[in-house]
mmCIF file of the N, C-alpha and C atoms, coordinates in Angstrom:
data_MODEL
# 
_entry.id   MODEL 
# 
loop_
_atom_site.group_PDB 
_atom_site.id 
_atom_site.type_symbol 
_atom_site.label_atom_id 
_atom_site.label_alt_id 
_atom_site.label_comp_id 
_atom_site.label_asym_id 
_atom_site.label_entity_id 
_atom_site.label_seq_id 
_atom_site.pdbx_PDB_ins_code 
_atom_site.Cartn_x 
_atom_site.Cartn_y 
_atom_site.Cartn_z 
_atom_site.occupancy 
_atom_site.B_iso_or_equiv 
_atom_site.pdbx_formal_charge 
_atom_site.auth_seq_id 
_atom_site.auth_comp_id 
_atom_site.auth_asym_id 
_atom_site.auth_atom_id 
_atom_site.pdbx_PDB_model_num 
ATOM 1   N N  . UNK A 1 1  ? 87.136  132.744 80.681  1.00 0.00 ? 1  UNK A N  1 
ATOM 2   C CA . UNK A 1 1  ? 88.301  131.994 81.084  1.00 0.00 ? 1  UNK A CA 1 
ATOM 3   C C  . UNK A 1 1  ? 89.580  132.757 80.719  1.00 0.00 ? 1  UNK A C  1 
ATOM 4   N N  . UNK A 1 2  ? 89.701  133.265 79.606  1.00 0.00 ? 2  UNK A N  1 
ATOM 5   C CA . UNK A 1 2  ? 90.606  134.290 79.212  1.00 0.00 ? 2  UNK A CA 1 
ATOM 6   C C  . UNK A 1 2  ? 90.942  135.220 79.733  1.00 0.00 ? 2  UNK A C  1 
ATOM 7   N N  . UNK A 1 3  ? 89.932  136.521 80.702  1.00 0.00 ? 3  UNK A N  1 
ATOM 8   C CA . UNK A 1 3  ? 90.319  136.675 81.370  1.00 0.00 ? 3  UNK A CA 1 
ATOM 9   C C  . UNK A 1 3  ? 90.626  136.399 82.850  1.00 0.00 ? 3  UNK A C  1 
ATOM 10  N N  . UNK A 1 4  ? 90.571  135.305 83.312  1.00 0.00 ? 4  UNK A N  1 
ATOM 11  C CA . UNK A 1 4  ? 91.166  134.698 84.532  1.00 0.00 ? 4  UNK A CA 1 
ATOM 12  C C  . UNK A 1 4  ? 92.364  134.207 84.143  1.00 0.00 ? 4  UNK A C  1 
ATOM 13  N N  . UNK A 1 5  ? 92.805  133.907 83.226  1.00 0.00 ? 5  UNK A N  1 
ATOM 14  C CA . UNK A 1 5  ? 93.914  133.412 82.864  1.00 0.00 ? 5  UNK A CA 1 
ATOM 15  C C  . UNK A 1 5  ? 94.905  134.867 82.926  1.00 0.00 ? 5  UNK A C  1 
ATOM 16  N N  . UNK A 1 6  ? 94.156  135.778 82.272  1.00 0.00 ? 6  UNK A N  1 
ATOM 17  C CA . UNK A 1 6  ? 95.783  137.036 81.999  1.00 0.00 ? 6  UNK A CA 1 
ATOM 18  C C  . UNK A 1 6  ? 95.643  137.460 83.085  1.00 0.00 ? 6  UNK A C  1 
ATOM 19  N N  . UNK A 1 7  ? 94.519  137.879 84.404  1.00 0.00 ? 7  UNK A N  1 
ATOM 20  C CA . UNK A 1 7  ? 94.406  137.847 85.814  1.00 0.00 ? 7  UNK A CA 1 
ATOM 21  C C  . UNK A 1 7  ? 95.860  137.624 86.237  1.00 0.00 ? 7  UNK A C  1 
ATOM 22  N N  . UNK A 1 8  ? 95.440  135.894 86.248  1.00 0.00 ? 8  UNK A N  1 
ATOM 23  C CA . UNK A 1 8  ? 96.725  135.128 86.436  1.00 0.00 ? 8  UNK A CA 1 
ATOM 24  C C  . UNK A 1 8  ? 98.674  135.350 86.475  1.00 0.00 ? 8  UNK A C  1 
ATOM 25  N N  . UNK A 1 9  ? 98.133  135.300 85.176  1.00 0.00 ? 9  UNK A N  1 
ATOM 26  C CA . UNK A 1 9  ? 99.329  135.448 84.250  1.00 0.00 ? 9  UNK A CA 1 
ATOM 27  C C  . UNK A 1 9  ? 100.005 137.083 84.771  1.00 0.00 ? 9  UNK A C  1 
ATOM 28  N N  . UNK A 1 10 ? 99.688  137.789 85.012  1.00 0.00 ? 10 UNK A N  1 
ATOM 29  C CA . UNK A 1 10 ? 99.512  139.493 86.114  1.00 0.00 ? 10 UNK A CA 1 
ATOM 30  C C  . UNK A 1 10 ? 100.335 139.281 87.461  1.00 0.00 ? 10 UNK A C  1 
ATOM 31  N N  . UNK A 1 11 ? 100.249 138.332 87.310  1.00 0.00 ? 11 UNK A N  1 
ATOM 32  C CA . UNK A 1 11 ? 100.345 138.232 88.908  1.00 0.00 ? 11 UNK A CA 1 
ATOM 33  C C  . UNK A 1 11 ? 102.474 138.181 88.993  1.00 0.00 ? 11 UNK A C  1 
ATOM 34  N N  . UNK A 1 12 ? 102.767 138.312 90.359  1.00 0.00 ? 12 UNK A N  1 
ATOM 35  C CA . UNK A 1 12 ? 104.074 138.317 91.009  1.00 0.00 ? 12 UNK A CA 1 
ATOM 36  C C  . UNK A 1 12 ? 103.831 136.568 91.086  1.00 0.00 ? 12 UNK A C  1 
ATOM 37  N N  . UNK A 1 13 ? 104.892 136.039 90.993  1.00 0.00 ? 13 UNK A N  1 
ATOM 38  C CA . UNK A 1 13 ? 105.416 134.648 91.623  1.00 0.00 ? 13 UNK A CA 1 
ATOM 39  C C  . UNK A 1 13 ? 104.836 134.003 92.866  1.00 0.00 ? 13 UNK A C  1 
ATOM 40  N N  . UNK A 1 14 ? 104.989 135.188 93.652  1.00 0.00 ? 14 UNK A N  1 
ATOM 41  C CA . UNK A 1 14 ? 104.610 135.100 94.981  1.00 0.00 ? 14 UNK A CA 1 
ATOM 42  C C  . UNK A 1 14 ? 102.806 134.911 95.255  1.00 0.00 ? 14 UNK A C  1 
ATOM 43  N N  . UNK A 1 15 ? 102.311 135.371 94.340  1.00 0.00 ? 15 UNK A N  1 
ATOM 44  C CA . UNK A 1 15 ? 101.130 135.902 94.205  1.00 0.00 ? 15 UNK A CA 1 
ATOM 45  C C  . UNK A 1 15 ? 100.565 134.303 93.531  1.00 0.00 ? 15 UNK A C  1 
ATOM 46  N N  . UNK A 1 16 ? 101.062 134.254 92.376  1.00 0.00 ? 16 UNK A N  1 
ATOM 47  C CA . UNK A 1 16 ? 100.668 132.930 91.515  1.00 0.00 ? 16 UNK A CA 1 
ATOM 48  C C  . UNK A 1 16 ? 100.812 132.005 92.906  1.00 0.00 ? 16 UNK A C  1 
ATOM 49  N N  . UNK A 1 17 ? 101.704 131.972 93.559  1.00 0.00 ? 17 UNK A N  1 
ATOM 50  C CA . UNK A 1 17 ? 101.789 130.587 94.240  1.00 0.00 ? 17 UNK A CA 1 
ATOM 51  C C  . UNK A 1 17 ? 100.420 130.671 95.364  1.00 0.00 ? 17 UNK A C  1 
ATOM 52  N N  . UNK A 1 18 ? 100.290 132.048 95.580  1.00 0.00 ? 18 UNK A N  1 
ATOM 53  C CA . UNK A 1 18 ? 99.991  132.023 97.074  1.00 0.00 ? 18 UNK A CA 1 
ATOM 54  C C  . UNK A 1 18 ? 98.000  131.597 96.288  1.00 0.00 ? 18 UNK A C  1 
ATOM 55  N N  . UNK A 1 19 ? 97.886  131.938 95.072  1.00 0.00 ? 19 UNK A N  1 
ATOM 56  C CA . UNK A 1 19 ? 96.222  131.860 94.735  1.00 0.00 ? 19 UNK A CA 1 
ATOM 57  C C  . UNK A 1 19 ? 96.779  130.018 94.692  1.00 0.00 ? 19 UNK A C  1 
ATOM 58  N N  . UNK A 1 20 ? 97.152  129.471 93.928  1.00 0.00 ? 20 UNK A N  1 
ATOM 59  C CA . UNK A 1 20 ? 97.248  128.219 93.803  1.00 0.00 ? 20 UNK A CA 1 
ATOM 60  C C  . UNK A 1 20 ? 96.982  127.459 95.223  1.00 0.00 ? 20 UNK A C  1 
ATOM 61  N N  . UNK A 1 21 ? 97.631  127.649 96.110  1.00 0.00 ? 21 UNK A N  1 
ATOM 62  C CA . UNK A 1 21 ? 97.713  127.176 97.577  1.00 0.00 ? 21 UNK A CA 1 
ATOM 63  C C  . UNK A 1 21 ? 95.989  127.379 97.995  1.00 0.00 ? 21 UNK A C  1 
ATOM 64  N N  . UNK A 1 22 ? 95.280  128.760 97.568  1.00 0.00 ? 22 UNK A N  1 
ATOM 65  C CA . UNK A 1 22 ? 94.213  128.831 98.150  1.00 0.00 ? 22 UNK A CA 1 
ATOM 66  C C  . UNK A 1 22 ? 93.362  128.439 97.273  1.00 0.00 ? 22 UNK A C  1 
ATOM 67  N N  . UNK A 1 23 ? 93.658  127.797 95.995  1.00 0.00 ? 23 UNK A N  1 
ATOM 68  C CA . UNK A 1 23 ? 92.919  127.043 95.313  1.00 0.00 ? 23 UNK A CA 1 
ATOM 69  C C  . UNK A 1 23 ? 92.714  125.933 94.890  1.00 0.00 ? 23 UNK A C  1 
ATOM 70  N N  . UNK A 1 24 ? 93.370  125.100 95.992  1.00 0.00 ? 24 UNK A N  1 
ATOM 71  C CA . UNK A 1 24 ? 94.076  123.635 95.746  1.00 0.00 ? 24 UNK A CA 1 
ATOM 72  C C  . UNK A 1 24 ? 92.731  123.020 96.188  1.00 0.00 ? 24 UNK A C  1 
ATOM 73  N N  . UNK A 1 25 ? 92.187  123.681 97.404  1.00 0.00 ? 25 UNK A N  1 
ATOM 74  C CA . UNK A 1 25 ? 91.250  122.564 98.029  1.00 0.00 ? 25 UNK A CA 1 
ATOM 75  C C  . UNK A 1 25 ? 89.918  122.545 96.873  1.00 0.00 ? 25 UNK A C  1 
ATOM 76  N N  . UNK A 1 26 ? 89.851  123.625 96.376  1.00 0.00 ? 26 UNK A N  1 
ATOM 77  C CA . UNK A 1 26 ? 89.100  123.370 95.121  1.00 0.00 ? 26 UNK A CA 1 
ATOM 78  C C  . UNK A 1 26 ? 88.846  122.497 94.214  1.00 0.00 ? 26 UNK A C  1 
ATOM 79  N N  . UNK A 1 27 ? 90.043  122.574 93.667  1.00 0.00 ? 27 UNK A N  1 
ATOM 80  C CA . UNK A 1 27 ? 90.612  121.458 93.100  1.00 0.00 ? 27 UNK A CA 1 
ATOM 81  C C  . UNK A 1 27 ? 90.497  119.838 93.357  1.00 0.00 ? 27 UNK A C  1 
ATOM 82  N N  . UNK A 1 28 ? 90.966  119.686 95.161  1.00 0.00 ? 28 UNK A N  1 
ATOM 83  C CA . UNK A 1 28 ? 91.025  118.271 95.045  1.00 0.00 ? 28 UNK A CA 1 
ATOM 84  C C  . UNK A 1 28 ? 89.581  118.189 95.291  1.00 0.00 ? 28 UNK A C  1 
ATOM 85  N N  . UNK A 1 29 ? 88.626  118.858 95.824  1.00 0.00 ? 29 UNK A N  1 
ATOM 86  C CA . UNK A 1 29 ? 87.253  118.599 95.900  1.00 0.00 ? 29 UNK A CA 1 
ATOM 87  C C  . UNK A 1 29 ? 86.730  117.983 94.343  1.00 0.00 ? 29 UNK A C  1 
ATOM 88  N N  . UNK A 1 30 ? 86.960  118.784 93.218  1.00 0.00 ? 30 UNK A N  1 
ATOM 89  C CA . UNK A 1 30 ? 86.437  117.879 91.985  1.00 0.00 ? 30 UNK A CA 1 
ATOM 90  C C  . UNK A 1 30 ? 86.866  116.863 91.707  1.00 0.00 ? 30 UNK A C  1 
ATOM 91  N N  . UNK A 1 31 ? 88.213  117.019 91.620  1.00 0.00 ? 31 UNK A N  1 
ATOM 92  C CA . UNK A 1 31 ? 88.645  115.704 91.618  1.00 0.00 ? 31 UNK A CA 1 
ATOM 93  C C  . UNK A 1 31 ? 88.434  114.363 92.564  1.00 0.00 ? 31 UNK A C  1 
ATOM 94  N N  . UNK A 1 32 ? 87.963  114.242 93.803  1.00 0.00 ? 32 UNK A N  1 
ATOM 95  C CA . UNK A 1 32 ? 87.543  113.853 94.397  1.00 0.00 ? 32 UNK A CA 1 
ATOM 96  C C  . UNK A 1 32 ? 85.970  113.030 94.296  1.00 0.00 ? 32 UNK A C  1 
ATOM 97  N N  . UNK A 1 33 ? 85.382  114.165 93.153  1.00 0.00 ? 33 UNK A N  1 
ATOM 98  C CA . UNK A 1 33 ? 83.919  113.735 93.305  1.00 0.00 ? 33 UNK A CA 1 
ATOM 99  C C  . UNK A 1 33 ? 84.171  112.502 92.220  1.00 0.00 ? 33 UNK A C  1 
ATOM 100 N N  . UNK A 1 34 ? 85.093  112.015 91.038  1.00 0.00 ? 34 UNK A N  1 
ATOM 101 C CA . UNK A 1 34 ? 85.264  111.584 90.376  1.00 0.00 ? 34 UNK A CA 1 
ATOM 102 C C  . UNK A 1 34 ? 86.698  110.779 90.231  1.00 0.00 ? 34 UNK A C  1 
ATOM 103 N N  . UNK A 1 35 ? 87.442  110.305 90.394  1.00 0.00 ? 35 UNK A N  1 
ATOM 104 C CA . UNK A 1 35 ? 88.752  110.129 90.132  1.00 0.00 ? 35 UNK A CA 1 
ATOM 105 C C  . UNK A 1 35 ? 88.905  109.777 89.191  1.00 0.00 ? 35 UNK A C  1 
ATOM 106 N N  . UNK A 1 36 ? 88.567  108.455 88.479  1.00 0.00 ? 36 UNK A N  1 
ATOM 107 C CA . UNK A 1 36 ? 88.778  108.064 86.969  1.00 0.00 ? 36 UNK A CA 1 
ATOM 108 C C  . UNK A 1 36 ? 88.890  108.417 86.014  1.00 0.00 ? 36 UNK A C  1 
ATOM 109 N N  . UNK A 1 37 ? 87.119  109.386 86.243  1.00 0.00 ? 37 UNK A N  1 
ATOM 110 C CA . UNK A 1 37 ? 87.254  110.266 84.879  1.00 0.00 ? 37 UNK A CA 1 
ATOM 111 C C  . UNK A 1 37 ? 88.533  111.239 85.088  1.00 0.00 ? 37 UNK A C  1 
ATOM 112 N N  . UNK A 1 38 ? 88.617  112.279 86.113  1.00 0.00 ? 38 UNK A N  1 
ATOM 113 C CA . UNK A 1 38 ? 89.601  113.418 86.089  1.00 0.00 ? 38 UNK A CA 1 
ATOM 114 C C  . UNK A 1 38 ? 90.993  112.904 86.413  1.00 0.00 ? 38 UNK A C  1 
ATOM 115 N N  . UNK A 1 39 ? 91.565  111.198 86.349  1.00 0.00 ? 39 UNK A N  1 
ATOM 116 C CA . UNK A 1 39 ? 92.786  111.050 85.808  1.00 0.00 ? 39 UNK A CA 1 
ATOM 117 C C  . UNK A 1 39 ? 92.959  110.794 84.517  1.00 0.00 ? 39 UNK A C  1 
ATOM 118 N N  . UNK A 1 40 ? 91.621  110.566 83.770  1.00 0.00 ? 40 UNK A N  1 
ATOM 119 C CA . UNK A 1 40 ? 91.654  110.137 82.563  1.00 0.00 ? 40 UNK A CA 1 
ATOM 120 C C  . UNK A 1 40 ? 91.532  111.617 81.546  1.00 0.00 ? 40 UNK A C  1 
ATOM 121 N N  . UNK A 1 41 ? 90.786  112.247 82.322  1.00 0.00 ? 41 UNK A N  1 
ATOM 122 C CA . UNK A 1 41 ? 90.899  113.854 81.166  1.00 0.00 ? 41 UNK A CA 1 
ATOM 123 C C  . UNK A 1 41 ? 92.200  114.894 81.985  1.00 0.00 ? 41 UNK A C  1 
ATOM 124 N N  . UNK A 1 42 ? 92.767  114.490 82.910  1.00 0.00 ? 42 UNK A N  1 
ATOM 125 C CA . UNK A 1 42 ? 94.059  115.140 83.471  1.00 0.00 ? 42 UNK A CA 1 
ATOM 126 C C  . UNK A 1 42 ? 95.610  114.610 82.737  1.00 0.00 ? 42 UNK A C  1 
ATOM 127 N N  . UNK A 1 43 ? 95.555  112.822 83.274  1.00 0.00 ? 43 UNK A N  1 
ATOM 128 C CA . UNK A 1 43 ? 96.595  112.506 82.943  1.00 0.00 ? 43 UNK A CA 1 
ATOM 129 C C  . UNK A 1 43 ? 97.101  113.327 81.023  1.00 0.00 ? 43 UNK A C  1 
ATOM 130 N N  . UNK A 1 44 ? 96.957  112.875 80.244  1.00 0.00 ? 44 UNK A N  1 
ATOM 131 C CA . UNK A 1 44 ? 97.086  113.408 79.170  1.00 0.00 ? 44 UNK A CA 1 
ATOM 132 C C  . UNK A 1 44 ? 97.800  115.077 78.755  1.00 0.00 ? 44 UNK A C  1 
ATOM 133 N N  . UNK A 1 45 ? 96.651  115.426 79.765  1.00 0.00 ? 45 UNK A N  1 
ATOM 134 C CA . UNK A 1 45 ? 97.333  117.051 79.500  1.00 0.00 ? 45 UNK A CA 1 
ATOM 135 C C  . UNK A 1 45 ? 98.383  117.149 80.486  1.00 0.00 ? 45 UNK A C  1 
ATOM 136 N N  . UNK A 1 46 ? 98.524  116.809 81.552  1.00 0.00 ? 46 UNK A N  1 
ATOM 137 C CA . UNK A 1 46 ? 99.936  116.968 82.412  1.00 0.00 ? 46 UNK A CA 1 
ATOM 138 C C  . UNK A 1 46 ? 100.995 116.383 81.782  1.00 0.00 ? 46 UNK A C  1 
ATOM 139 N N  . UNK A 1 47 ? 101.423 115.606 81.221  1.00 0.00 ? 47 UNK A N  1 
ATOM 140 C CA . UNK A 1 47 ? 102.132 114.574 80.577  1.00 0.00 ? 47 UNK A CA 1 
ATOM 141 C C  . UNK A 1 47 ? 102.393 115.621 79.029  1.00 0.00 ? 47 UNK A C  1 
ATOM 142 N N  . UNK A 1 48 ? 101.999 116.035 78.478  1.00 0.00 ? 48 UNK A N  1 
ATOM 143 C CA . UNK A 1 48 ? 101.908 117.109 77.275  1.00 0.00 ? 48 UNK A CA 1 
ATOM 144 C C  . UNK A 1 48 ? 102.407 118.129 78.091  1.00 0.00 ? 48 UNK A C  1 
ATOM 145 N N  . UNK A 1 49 ? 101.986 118.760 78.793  1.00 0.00 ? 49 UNK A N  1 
ATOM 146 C CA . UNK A 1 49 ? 102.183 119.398 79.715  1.00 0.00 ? 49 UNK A CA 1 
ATOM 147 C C  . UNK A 1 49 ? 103.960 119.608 80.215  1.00 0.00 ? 49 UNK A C  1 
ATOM 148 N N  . UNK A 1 50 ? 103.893 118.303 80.911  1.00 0.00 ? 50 UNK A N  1 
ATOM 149 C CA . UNK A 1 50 ? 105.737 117.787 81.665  1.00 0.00 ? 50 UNK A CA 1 
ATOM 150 C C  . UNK A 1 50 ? 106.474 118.188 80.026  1.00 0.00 ? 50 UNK A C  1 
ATOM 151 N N  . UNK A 1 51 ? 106.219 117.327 79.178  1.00 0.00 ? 51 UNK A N  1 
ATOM 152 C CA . UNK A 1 51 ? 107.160 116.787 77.979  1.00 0.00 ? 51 UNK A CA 1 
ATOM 153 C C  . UNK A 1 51 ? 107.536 118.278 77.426  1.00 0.00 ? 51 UNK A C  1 
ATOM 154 N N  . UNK A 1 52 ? 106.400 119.407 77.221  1.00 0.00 ? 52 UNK A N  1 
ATOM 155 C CA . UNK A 1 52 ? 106.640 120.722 76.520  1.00 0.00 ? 52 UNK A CA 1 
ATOM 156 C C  . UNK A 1 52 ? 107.703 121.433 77.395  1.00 0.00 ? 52 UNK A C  1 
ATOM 157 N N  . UNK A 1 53 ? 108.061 121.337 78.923  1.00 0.00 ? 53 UNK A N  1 
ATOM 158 C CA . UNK A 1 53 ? 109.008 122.061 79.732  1.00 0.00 ? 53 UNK A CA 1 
ATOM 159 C C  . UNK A 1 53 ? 110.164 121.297 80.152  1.00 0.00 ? 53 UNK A C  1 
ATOM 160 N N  . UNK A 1 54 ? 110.417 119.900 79.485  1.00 0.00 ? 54 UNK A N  1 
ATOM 161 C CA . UNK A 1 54 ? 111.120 119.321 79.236  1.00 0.00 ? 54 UNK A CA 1 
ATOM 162 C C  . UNK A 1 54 ? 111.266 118.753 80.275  1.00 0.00 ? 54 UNK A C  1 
ATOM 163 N N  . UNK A 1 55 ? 110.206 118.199 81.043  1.00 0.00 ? 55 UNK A N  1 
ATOM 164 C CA . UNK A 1 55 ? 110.345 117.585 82.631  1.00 0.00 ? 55 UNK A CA 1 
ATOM 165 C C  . UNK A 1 55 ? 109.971 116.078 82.392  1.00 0.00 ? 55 UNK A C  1 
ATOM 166 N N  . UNK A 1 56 ? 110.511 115.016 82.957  1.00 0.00 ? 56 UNK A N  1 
ATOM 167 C CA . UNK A 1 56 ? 110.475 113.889 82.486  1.00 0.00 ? 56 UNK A CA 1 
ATOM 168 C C  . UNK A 1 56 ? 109.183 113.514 83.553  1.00 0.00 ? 56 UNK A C  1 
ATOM 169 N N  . UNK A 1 57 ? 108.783 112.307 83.119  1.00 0.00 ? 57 UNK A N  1 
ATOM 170 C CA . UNK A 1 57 ? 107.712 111.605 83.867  1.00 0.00 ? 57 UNK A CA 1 
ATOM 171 C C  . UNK A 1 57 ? 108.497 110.967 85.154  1.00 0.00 ? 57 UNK A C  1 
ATOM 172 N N  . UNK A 1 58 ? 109.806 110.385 85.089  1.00 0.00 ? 58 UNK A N  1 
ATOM 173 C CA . UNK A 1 58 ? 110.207 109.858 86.100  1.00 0.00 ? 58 UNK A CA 1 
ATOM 174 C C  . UNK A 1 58 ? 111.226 110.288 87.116  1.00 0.00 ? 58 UNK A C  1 
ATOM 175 N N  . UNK A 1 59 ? 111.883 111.891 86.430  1.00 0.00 ? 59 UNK A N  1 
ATOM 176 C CA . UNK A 1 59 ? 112.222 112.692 87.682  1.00 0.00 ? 59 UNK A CA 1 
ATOM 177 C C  . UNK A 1 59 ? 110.574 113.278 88.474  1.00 0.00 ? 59 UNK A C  1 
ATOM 178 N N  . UNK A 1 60 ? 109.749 113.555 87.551  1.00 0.00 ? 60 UNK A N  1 
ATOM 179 C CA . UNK A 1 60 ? 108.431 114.114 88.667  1.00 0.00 ? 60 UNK A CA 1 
ATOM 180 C C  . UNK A 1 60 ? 108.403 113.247 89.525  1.00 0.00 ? 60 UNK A C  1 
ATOM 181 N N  . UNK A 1 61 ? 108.230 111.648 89.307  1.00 0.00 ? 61 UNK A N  1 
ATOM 182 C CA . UNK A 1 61 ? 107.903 110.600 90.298  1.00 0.00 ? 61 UNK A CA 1 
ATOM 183 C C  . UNK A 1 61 ? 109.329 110.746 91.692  1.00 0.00 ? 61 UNK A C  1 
ATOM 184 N N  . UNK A 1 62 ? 110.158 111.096 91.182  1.00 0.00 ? 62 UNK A N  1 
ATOM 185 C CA . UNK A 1 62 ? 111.459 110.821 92.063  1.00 0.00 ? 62 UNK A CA 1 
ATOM 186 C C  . UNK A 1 62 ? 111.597 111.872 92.702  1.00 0.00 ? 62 UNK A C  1 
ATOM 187 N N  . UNK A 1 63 ? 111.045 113.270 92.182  1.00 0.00 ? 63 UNK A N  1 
ATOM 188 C CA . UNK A 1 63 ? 111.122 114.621 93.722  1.00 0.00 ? 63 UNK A CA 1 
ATOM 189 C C  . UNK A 1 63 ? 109.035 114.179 94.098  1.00 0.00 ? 63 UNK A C  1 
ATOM 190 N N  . UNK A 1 64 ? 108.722 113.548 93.750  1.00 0.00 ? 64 UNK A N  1 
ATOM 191 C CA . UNK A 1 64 ? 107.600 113.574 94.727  1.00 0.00 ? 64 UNK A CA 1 
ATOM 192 C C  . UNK A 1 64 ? 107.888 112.511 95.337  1.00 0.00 ? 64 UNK A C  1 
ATOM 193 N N  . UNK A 1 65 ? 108.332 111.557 95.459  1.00 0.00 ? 65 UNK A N  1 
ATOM 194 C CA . UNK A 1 65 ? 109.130 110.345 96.293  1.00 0.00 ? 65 UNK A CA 1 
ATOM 195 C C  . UNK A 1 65 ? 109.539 110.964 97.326  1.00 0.00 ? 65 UNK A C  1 
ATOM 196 N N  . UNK A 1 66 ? 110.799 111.947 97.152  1.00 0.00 ? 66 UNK A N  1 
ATOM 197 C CA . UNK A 1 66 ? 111.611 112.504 97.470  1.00 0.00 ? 66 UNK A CA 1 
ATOM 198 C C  . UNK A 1 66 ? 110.913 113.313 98.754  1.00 0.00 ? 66 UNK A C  1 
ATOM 199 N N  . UNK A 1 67 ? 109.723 113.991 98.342  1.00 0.00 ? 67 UNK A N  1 
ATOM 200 C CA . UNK A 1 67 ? 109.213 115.334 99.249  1.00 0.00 ? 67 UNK A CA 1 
ATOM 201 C C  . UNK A 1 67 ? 108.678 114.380 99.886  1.00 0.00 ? 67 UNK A C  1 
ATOM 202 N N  . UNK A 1 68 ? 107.585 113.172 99.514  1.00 0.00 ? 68 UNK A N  1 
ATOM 203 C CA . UNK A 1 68 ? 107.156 112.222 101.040 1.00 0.00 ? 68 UNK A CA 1 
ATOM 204 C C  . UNK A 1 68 ? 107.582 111.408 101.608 1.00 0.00 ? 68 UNK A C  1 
ATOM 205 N N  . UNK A 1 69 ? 108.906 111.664 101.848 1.00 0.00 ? 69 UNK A N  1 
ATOM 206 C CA . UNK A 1 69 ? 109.376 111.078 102.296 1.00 0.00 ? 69 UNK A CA 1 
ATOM 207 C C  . UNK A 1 69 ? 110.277 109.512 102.478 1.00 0.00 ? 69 UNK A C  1 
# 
């Protein structure tokens, strides 16, 4: 995992975004197979997560409002 992470971490901006985009459907596939559990072992760390970059819980809610419209 460590090294996929400094992989990562290697990467241009452009680059980070563009693997994320092609790794999203990944993503919602697990999450998908489960929801409960993976809001219940997600929520927590995103939220730790927001609070360490100083992003509030209720501007996130208000630009994702925002982007759907």
């Amino acid at each position: 995992m460590e090294n996929l992470l400094n992989q990562f971490k290697a990467l241009s901006k452009e680059e980070k975004l563009a693997f994320m985009k092609d790794a999203m459907p990944y993503m919602v596939e697990i999450f998908s197979n489960d929801p409960p559990k993976m809001i219940a072992e997600m929520m927590p760390f995103c939220m730790n997560m927001m609070k360490s970059k100083g992003m509030e819980v209720e501007r996130m809610r208000s630009m994702m409002k925002a982007m759907m419209g």
